[in-house]
C-alpha positions, 0 to 999 in steps of 0.5 A: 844253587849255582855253586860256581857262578855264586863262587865268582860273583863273591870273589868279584865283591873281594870275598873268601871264597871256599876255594879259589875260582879259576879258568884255564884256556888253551891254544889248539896245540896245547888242547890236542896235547892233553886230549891225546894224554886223557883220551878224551876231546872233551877233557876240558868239560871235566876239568871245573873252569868257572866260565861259560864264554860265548865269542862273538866270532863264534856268532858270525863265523869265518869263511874258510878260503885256500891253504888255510886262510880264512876271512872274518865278517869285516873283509880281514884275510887271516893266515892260521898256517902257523898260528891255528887259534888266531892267525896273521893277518894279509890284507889291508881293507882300508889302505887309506885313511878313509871310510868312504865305500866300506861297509860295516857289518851288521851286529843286528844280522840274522842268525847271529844269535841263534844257539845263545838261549840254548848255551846260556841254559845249558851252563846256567850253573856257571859265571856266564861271559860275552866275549868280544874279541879285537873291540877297539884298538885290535879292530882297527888295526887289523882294518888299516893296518898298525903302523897306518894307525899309529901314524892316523893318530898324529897325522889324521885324527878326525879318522881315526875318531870316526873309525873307532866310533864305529866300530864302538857302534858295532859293538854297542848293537852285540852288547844290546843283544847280548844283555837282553839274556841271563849273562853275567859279564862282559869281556872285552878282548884289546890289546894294548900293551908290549912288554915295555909300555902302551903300544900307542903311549898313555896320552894317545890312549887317553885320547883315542882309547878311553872316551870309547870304552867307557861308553861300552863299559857304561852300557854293561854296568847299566845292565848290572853286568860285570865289565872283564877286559883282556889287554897283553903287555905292560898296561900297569900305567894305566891301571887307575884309568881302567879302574875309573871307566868301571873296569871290574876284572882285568886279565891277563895281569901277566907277571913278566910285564908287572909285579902281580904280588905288588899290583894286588896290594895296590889294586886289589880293593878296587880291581879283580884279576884274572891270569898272574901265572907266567906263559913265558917263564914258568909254564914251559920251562920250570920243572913240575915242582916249581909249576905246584909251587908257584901256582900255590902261592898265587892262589893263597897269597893273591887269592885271599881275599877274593878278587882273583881268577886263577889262571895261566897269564894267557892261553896255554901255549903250545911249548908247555910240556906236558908233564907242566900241564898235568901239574897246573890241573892237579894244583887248581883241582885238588883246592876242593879236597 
């Protein structure tokens, strides 16, 4: 029995589960940090996490340039000289509002899924995820550039539509080919929100954003899969909408930007979450103590019922002492004895 692919799929149907599923990732400072304490670069593989993700990025890699600069498959120039998980981009590929000469990625490009079969048999036992980071809204900023695309949506719209819908086309064609193997979700990463309100506003969202995503969401629920979506910042507005286009699991449901207590009593029969642990507060600056205590009741009180994923409210920073690290293991471990 696949203990903890089934331990999911319970709390995603709002059930008790025998403890409280979760999934820790960590940025690459964090990682090194604890692999340095443990002695062991694979430390990670023995900490129980529920997830098994495959990112499409993985699937068309990056081409390194000089001084630690690297290129995605759509021409976007990323710096990793400060930020090595991610980076800042330096280019922009469409300097006008235009899609005239540029040349789409193929999502159906040899190779792109050699090793997926072999990933999904070798962590059959667990909640098995297809992640498609910068989906929407972060794709096509990062082509054209955010204040560009801010402005795209009052000043040219007909652009803009056209620049989302092919980007939806792209990911469409990763989704066709990601369901035909035995997954159990779709993660959609695409950050929305700041720490106070929408980015774009709501009304812009509803326009430009939510007829998209319900076109991917629709696709992965008609393959019976689970729609997970990632969106920092303050998108509490909009919750009822993300609820409405079939979003199942909503991460990072970050504490400083909403109440997480209150937003599970409103939310919690109709909405699963993922995160709640606070990145900016808790983890790198409260004691050990406090990093037990708070985790605890997120676990009990958030947790009940099912619904929930335990976890940091993000990829665990660089800035969390190590002391912290060692606290948040010990409470997600020590639910199973």
């Amino acid at each position: 029995m696949n203990i903890k692919k089934e331990r999911v799929k319970k709390a995603l149907k709002f059930q008790e589960t025998d403890f409280v599923p979760y999934h820790i990732d960590f940025t690459q400072p964090a990682y090194n940090k604890l692999a340095k304490y443990y002695k062991d670069e694979n430390f990670v593989d023995k900490i129980d996490n529920h997830f098994a993700i495959v990112k499409t990025r993985h699937l068309a890699p990056w081409k390194e340039l000089e001084n630690d600069r690297w290129q995605d498959e759509w021409g976007v120039i990323w710096n990793r000289s400060i930020d090595k998980d991610i980076g800042t981009v330096e280019n922009c590929v469409l300097p006008e509002p235009t899609l005239k000469n540029y040349v789409f990625p193929d999502p159906y490009s040899n190779d792109r899924f050699n090793g997926y079969k072999d990933f999904v048999e070798k962590n059959k036992d667990m909640f098995l995820v297809n992640a498609i980071g910068f989906s929407l809204f972060e794709r096509a900023w990062t082509l054209r550039g955010m204040e560009n695309l801010l402005m795209d949506m009052v000043l040219n719209p007909i652009f803009v539509e056209e620049l989302l819908d092919r980007i939806v086309e792209y990911n469409l064609g990763i989704i066709e080919q990601a369901i035909k193997y035995d997954i159990d979700a779709c993660y959609f990463g695409d950050d929305w929100g700041q720490q106070n309100g929408l980015i774009m506003g709501p009304d812009l969202w509803r326009k430009f954003i939510k007829p998209k995503i319900k076109k991917m969401y629709d696709r992965v629920h008609n393959a019976n899969l689970a729609v997970m979506i990632h969106s920092c910042g303050d998108i509490k507005e909009i919750i009822p909408d993300l609820i409405e286009v079939g979003v199942n699991v909503l991460n990072p449901f970050q504490p400083e930007v909403m109440d997480v207590y209150e937003i599970k009593k409103k939310y919690g029969k109709h909405l699963a979450f993922w995160g709640g642990l606070s990145t900016q507060k808790i983890l790198p600056y409260a004691t050990p103590e406090k990093v037990k205590e708070e985790s605890k009741r997120l676990i009990n009180e958030i947790g009940k019922n099912g619904g929930y994923i335990f976890a940091p409210a993000h990829a665990v920073p660089k800035d969390v002492p190590l002391e912290n690290l060692i606290a948040l293991l010990e409470i997600v471990q020590n639910q199973k004895t």
